[in-house]
Structures are given as C-alpha cells and as structure tokens.
FITI-912739 format. One record per residue: x, z, y of N, C-alpha, C in turn. Coordinates in steps of 0.001 Angstrom, whole numbers, padded with zeros to 6 digits, always signed. Each point is the difference from the previous one (the first is absolute). Layout:
BEGIN
XZYXZYXZY;...
END
This chain:
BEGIN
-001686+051739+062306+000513-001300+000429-001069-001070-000209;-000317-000722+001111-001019-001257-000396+000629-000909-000745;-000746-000686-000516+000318-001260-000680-000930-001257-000006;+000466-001194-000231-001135-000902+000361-000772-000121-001203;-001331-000602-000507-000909-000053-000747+000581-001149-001132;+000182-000010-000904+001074-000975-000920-001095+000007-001133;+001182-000486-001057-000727-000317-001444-000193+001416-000868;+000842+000846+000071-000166+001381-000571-001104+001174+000674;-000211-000523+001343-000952+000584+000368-001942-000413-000561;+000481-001412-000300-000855-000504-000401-000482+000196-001513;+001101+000212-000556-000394-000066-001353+000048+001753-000227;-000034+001014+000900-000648+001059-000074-001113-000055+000181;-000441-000418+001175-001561-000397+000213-001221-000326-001469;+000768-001293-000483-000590-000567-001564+000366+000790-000996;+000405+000567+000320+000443+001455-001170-001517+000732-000102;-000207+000782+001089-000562+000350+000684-001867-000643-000724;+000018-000748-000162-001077-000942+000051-000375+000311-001562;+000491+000167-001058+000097+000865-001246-001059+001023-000065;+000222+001102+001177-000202+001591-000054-001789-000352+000742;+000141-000901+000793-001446-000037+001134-000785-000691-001820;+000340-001008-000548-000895-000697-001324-000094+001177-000590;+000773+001064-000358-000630+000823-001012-000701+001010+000194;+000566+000505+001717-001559+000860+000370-001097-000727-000248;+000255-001189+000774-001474-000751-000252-000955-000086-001191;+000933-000151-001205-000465-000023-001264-000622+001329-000401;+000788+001072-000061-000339+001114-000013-001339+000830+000470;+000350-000503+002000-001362+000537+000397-001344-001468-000520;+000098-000926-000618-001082-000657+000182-000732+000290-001333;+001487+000115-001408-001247+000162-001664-000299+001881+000401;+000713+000618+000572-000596+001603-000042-000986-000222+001062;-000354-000970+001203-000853+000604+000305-001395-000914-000676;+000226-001259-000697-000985-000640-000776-000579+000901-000965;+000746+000627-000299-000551+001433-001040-001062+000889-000119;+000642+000400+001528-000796+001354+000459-001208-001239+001108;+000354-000593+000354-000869-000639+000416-001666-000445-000560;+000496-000563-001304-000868-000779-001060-001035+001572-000545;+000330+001006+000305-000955+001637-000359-000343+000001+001232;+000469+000198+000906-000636+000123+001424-001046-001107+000444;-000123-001193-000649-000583-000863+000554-001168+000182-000909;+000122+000385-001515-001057+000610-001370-000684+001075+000784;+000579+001094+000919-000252+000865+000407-001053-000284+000906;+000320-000921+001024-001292-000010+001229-001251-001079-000503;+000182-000283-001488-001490-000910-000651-000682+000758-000905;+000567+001173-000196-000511+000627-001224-001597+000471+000472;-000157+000899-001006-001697+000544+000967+000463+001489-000714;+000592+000483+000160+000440+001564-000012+000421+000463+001825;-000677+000211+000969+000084+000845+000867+001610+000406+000385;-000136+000841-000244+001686+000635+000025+000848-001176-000388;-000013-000505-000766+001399-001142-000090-000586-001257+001083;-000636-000249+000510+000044-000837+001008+000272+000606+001334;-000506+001417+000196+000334+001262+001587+001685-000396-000379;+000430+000415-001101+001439+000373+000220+001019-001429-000083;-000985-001304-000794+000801-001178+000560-000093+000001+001316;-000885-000385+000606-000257-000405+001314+000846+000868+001234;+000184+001438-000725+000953+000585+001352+001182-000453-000456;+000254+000036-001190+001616-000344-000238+000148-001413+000946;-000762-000912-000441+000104-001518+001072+000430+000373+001250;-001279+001107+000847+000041-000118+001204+001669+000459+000571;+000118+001022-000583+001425+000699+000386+000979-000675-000219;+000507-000821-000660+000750-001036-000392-000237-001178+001312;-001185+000031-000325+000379-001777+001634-000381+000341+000905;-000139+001622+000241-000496+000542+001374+001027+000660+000497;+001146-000178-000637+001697+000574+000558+000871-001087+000027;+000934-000165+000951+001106-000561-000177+001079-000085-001063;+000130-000877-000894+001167+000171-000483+001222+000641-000476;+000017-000084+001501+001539+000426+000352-000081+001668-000104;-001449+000183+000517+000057+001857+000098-000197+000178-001662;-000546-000404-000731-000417+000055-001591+001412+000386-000368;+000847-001073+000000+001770-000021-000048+000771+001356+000025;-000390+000254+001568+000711+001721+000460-000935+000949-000972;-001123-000143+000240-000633+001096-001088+000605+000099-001332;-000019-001015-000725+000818-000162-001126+001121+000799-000232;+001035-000199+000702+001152-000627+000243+000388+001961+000040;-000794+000277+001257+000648+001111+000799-000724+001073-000625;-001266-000188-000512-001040+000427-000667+000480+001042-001286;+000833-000741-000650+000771-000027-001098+000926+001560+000254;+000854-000163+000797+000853+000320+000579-000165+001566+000548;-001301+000553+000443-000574+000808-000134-000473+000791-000733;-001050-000496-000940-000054+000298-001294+001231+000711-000795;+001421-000739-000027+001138+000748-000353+000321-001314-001451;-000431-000978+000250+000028-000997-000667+000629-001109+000526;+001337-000192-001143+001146-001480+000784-000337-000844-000142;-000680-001014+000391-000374-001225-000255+001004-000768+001131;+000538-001418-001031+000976-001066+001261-001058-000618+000527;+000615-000388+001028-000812-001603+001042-000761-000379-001068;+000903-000825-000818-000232-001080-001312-001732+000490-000539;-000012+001074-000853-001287+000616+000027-000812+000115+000835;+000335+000698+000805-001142+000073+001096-000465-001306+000740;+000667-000602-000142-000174-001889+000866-001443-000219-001746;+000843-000199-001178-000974+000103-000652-001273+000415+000050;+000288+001321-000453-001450+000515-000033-001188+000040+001087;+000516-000337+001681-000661-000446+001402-000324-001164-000366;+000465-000670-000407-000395-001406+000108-001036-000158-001306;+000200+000312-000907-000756+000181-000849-001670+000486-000028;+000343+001051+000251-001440+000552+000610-000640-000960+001424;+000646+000048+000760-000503-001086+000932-000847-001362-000124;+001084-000437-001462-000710-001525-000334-001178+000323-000969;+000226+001341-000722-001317+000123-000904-001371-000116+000569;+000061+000249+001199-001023+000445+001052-000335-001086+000685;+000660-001003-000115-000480-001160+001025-000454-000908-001212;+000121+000127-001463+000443-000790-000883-001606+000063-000688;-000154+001694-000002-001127+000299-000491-000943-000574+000973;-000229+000439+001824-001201-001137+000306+000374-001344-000065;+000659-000288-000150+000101-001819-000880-000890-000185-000951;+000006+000764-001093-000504-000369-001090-000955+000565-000507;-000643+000832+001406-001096+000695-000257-001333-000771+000755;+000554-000874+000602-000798-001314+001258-000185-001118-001360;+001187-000284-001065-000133-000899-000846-000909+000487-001054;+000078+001054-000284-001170+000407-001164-001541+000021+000169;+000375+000375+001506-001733+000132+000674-000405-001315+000071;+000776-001216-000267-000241-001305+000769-000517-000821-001132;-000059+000684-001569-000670-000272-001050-001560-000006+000304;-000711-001246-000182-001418+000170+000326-000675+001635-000768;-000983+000453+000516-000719+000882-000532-000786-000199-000878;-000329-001377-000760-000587-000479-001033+000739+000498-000887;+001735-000453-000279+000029+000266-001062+000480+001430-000094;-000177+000841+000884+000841+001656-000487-001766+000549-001129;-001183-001311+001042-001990+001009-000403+000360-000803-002017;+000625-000672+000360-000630-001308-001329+001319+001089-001171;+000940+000216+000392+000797+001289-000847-000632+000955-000480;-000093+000775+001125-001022+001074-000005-000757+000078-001174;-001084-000982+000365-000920+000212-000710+000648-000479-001494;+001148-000827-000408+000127-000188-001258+000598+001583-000912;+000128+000920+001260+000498+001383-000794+001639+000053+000482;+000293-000380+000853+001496+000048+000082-000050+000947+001107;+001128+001267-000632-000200+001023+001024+001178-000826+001052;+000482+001271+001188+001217-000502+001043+001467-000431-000918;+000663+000272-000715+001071-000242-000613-000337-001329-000734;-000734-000364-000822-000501-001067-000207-000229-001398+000915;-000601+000733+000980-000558-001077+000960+001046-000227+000760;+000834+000696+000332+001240-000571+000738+000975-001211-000412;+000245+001033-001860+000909-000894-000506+000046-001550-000449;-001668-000135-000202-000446-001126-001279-000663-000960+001180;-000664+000917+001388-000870-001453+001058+000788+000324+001661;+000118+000758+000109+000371+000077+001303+001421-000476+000309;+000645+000966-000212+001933-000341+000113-000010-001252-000201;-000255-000865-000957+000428-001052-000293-000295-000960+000699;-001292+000016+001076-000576-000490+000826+001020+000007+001240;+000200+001576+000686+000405+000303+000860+001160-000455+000122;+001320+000252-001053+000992-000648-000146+000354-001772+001084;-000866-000436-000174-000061-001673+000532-000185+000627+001181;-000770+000471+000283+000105+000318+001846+000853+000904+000471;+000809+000826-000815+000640+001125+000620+001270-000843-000254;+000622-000716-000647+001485-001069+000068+000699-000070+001138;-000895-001150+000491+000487-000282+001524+000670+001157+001281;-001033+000850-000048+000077+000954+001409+001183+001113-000792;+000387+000381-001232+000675+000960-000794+001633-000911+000267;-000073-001206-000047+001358-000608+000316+000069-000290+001299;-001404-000537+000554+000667+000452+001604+000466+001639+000721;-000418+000763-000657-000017+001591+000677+001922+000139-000593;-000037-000492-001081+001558+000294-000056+001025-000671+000710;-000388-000540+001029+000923-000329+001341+000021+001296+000618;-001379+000544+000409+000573+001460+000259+000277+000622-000330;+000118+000414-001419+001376+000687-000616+000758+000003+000263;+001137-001659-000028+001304+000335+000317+000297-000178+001008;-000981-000388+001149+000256+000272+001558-000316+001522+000254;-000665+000695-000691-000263+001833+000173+001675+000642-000239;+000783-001021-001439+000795+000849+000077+001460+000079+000912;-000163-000439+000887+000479+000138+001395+000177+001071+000255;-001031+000565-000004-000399+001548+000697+001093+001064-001231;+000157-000332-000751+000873+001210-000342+001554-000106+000144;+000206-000745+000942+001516-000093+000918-000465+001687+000480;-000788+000342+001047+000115+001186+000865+000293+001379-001174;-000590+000168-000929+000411+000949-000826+001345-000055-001454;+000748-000970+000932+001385-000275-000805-000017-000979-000931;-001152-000612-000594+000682-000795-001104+000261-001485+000767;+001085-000006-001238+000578-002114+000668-000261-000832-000725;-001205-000048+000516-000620-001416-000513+000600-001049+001501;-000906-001049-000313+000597-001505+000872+000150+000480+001982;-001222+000857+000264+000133+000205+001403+001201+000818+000171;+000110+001045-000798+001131+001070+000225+001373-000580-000105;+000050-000644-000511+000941-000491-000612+000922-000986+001483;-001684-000402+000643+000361-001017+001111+000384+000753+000964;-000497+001862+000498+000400+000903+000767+001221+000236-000122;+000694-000382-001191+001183+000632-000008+001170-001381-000226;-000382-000847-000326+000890-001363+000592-000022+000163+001893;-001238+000045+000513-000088+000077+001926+000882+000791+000576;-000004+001113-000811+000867+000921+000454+001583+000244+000256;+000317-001051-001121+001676-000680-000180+000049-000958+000520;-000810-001174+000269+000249-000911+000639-001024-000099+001642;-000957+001077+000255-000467-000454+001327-000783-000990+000559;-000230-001141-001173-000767-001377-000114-001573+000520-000011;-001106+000537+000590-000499+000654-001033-000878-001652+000470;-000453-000704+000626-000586-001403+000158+000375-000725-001565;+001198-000432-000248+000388-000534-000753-000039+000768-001754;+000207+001323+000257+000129+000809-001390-001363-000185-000616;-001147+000461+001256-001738+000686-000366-000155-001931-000077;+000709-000863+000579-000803-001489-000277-000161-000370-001110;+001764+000422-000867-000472-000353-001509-000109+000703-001195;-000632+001423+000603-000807+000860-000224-001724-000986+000027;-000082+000295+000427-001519-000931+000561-000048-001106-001505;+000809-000992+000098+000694-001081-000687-000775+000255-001440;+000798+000782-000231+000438+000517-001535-001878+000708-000358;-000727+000513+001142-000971+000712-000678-000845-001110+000270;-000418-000782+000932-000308-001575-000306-000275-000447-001524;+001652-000367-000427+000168-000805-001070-001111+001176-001061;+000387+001262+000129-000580+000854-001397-001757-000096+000363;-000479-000503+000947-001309+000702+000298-001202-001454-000020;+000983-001757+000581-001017-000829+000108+000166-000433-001289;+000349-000123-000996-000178-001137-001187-001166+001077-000180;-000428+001776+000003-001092+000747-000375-001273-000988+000820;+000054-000030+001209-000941-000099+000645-000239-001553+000182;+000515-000696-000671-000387-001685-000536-000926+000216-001827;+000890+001008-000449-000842+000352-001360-001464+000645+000131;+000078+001025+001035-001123+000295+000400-001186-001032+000218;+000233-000845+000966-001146-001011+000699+000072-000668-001106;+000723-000913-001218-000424-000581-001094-001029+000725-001090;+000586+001222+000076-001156+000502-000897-001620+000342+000306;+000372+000507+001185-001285+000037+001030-001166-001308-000102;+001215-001378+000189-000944-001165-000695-000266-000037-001434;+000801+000213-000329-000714+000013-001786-000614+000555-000314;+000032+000952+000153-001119+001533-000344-001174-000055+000993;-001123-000417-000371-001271-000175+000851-000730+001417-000314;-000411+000956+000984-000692+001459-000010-001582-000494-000652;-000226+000768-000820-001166-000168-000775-001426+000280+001324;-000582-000677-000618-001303-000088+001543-001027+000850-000879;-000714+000901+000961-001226+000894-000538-000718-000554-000344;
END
C-alpha cells in the first residue's frame, strides 16, 4: 500500500543518519590506522615494504569501491565465512580509506624539506627516531587539512553499502521510496541530510588549510 511521505517517514530517515556517522567513524580511525603504516611503508628505505605499500595503494584506488564492497561482502561468503553487511560495509570501507589515507600522508611526509631528514641523519637518528621526534610532527600541520577534507568522502563512500544490505542513510531512503513512490522528494532530503553531515567538514577543511601554511623546501 503507498503512503504519502510524513513525519515518521522522516524520522526513519534521521534514524538512519546514526548508522551512516558510525560507519563513517569506524571506516575513518581503522582506516587512519592502517593507513598511518602504509604511508611509514612507502618512505621507508627497506625495498620490499615500499613494493608492497605501493601495490597495496594502487589496488585500493585502482578499483571501484563498490566492487571492493562485493569482494568483501560476497568474498566472505565463499570462503564459508558469515560476515553481516554491517562488517563487511566496515571492513570495505576501511581498507579503502587506509589506502587513500596512506597517499595523503605519504605526500605530507615527503613535503618535509630534505634538510632536515640530512641534518637528523647525520645527528644519528635512525628511521623510528626520525619519524617520531622531526618528521611526523612536521607533517602533521600539512596532513590536517586534506585528512578532514578526505573524510567527506568517507561518509559520502558510505552510501555505497546500501547495495550490499546495510541501512545506513541511502538505504534507508530506498526503502522509505518504495512505500511512498516520492523518490524526487524522499532522495531530496536524502541529499539534505548528507549536506548538513558533510559542509560544516568542508568549511573546517578550507579554515585549516588557511591556518596550516605547508612548510617550503
């Protein structure tokens, strides 16, 4: 039976809006994680851990998403292993952002003049040292900005795990359209709602961007 688009439909929607923040959260500190080694990974000077960062990168932003998702998802499933949506939306998204997260902050580490990694160096500070005590702390100021802008695409990525069942905010909006038929009006404040979660990010972004001046070679 249709029905018209009301206040209960609505406040499923904002229900809804809960589940999309905590993927988000989820996929953004797990993939800051695995990210922050992957990004250690492609500066190091060990061979092999930069071959095997650098493909992990490529394969990650050299696939869609959405197919990462089904792999996951269906991946699982094969194997002979139950994993819900919920997880698998996780752990896709996760890995996904580690990978975009790591060349983030692998552009910010490199962006440390080369004076001071020679002027370390030479004071005796091996790589673990030199990261912790001159570099990171450097890099940090330039990697801010673009790390809070990239998490707009987080929780606009997690969209994409409507198609493999979980109900977060889009799914949520597939299945209000479907009872009421509005889909102009349903997906409008759909739209709305990921707006409100995504520009106060991307006003924080461009402020920090001004504050944080990139260190010059």
């Amino acid at each position: 039976m249709i029905r018209a688009f009301g206040y209960n439909e609505f406040l499923f929607l904002l229900s809804a809006v809960q589940w999309t923040l905590a993927l988000s959260v989820i996929a953004f500190l797990g993939g800051a994680t695995v990210g922050l080694f992957v990004a250690l990974g492609r500066t190091c000077d060990v061979k092999p851990l930069r071959w095997l960062a650098t493909g992990y990168i490529q394969i990650f932003q050299g696939t869609p998403l959405l197919m990462q998702l089904f792999l996951v998802f269906f991946g699982a499933t094969v194997l002979g292993i139950d994993m819900s949506p919920w997880v698998a939306a996780a752990l896709g998204l996760t890995l996904n952002t580690s990978a975009f997260l790591g060349e983030i902050w692998r552009g910010c580490i490199q962006s440390v003049p080369k004076g001071q990694w020679e002027a370390a160096s030479a004071l005796g500070l091996r790589y673990p040292g030199l990261m912790r005590y001159v570099v990171l702390p450097q890099a940090v100021k330039v990697a801010v900005p673009p790390t809070v802008g990239y998490l707009v695409q987080v929780i606009k990525g997690t969209s994409l795990a409507a198609i493999i069942g979980f109900v977060e905010l889009t799914r949520a909006g597939q299945i209000v359209n479907n009872a009421t038929f509005q889909p102009f009006l349903v997906f409008g404040v759909v739209a709305a709602m990921y707006f409100v979660l995504c520009w106060p990010l991307s006003l924080l972004s461009a402020r920090l961007e001004a504050r944080y001046a990139a260190p010059t070679r």
